[in-house]
N, C-alpha and C positions, 0 to 999 in steps of 0.2 A: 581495602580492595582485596578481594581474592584473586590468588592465580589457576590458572587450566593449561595442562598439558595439551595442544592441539595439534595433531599430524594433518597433514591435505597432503593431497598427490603434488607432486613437484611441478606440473603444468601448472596448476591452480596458482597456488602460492606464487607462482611466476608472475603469474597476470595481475594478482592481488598486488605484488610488489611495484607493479608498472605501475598501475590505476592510482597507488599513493604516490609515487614520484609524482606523477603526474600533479598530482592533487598538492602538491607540497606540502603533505603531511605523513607525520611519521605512521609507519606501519601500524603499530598497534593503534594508534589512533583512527585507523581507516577502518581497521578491524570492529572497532568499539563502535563505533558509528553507522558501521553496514548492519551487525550485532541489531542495534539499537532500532533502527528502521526496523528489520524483521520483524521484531516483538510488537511492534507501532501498526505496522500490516495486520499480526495475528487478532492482536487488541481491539482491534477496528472490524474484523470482518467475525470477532465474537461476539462483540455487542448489535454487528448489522445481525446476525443469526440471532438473536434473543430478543431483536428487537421484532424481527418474522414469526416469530411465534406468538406475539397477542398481537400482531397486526390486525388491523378491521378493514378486511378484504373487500368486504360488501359496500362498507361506509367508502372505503378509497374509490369504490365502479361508479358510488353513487356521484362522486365530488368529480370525479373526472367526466362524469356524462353531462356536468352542466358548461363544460367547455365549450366555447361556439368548433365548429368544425367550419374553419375560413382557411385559406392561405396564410404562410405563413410570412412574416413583415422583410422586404428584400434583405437575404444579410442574414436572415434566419434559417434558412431551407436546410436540408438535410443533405 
């Protein structure tokens, strides 16, 4: 495992400190894991992005216009 010197503003790291108590895990542990989500978000909306680019915009109007246009089932509405 490598180490990184990290500074945050002392607010931050305040709240950061809470949210692990809270969580009843150690700090760096809270760290590694928020860390880890980020990258999990970046990962996800780089592959949504690459996956928009050969999208078949035409073929998706086409697939959706054989949709009936009914009401939608109680429980379902918008």
């Amino acid at each position: 495992m490598s180490s990184y010197l990290l500074q945050l503003p002392e607010e931050l790291i305040q709240e950061v400190r809470q949210l692990a108590a809270a969580s009843q895990i150690p700090l760096e542990q809270w760290l590694i894991a928020a860390i880890t989500q980020q990258l999990e978000v970046e990962r996800s909306l780089s592959r949504l992005r690459q996956a928009s680019q050969v999208a078949d915009y035409e073929r998706f109007d086409q697939i959706l216009a054989r949709v009936p246009d009914i009401e939608p089932m109680l429980g379902d509405e918008l």
